[in-house]
N, C-alpha and C positions, 0 to 999 in steps of 0.2 A: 285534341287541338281543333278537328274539322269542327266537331259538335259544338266547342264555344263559339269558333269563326260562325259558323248558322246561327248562334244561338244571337249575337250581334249583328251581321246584318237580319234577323227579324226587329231588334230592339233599333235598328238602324229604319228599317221600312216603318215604322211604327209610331216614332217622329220620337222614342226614348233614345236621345244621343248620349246622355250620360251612362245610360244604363249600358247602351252597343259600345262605347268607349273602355268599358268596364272589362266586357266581352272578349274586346280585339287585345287589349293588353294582357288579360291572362292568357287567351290565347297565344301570343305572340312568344311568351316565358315557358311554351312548349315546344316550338319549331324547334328543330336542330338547327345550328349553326349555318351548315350545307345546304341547307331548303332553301334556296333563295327565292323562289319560287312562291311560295308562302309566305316567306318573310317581306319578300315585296308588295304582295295584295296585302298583307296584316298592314303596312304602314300607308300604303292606297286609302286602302280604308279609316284608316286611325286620319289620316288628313281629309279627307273628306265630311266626316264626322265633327270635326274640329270647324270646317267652313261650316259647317250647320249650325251650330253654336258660334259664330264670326269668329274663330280666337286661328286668324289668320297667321302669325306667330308661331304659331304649335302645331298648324296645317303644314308650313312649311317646310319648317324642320323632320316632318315625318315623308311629304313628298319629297322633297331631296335624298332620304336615305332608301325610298321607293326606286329611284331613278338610278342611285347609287348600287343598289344591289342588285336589281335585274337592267340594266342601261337600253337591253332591246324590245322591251314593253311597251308598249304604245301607249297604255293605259296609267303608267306611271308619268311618265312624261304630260299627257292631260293630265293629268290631276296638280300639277307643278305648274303649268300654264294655268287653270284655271283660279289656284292661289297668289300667282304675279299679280295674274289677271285684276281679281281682287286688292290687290296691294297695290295697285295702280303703278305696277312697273311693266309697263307694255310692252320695251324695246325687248326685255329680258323674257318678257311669256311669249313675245311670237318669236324668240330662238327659238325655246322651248316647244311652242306648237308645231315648229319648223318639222323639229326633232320628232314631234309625235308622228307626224304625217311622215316619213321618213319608213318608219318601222313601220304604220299601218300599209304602206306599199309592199316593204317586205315581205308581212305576214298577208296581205292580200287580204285586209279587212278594212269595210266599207265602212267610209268615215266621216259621215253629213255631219256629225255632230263638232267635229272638230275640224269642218270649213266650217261652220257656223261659228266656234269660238275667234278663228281665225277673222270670221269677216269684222266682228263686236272689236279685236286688236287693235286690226288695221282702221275702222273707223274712230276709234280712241289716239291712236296715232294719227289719225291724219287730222284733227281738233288741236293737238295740241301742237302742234306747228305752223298751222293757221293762228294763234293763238299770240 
């Protein structure tokens, strides 16, 4: 399972997202059940993959079940913010970023990248009520 999950994000670094999408889902048909752990970066990554290819629809759905199965990952939660984001549902990614930044306090990881998504939000938010 590790060696697909590697084997996809290099097909992921590489700018092959069909091929690292290929990867994460055979991967994914080898977690155990129990792995949540696993099971939640395999779908981190199957959404992210998906925003690379735009098919923002099938990002979601896999970030949702990311967020769904590990809830205190920080990194699931970004990756669900950054597919709102995308979807131009703002009020609902900066719950979600809320959420990120939440856990990044918990686990005590430093998190410029998601006050940077947060600030992209809040400036999309504040346009569309000037508006």
């Amino acid at each position: 399972m590790e060696a697909l999950k590697n084997e996809g994000n290099d097909f992921f670094k590489s700018q092959n997202y069909e091929q690292a999408l290929d990867k994460y889902n055979e991967s994914l048909k080898l977690v155990e059940e129990d792995d949540k752990r696993n099971m939640s970066v395999l779908h981190s990554n199957i959404s992210a993959t998906y925003c690379k290819l735009e098919n923002y629809g099938l990002a979601l759905e896999h970030a949702v079940t990311s967020t769904k199965t590990r809830p205190e990952w920080y990194k699931a939660w970004y990756r669900l913010s950054l597919v709102l984001f995308n979807l131009e549902k703002y009020e609902q990614s900066e719950k979600s970023i809320e959420k990120c930044i939440e856990c990044c306090q918990t686990d005590n990881v430093e998190y410029k990248f998601v006050s940077d998504l947060k600030n992209n939000i809040l400036e999309k938010l504040n346009k569309e009520t000037e508006e």
